[in-house]
N, C-alpha and C positions, 0 to 999 in steps of 0.2 A: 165468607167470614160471618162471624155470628156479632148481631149489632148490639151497641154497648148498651149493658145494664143502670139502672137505678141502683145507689147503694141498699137502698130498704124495701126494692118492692118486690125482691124475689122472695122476703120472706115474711110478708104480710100475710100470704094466703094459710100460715100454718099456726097451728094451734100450741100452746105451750100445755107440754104433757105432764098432769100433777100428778101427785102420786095416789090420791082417792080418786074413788071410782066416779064413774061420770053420773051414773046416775040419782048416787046419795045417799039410797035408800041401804035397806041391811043388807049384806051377801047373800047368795041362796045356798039353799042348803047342798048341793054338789060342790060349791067353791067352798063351804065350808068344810064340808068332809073333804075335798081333796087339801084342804090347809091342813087340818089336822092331820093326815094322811104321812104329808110331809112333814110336819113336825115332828111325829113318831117315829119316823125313818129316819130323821136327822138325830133327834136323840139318841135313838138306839145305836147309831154308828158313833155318836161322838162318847157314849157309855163304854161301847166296847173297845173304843182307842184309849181309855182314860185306864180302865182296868189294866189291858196288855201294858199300856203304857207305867202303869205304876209298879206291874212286875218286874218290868224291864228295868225301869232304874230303881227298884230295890237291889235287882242284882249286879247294878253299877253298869250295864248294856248303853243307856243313857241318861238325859238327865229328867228331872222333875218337871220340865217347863209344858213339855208338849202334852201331858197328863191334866196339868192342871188349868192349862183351858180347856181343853176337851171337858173337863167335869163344870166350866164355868156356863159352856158351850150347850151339855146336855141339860141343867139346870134350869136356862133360859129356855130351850125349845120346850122343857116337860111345861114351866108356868106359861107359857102362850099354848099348847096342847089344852089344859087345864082352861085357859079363858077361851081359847075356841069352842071347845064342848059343852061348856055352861051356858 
């Protein structure tokens, strides 16, 4: 049998994981082009959902919702593209 725990010392030993980088400094420049990288791909897909999707419910296929995040969607990834690169 395994001998009984402390309530807080199993997890002393662990770090709380923030969402900036440990070290502080500015990103390098491979994390930076792979951000951008993905940004661009993200865009580009939520552009081309946004178009089809605006065809589609022009022709009443469906409705206008799932278009119009997508175009909220690819908005937001072009201006973070745009602050990555600069």
């Amino acid at each position: 049998m395994h001998p009984p725990a402390s309530t807080g010392a199993c997890f002393s030993s662990f770090q709380a994981v923030g969402l900036s980088p440990s070290s502080g400094g500015p990103p390098s420049r491979r994390s930076r082009e792979r951000r951008a990288y993905q940004l661009a791909l993200a865009g580009g897909v939520a552009g081309v959902v946004a178009v089809v999707g605006f065809i589609l419910a022009a022709v009443g296929v469906m409705g206008f919702g799932i278009p119009f995040i997508a175009v909220i969607i690819a908005v937001v990834c072009g201006l973070l593209f745009r602050r990555t690169v600069s």
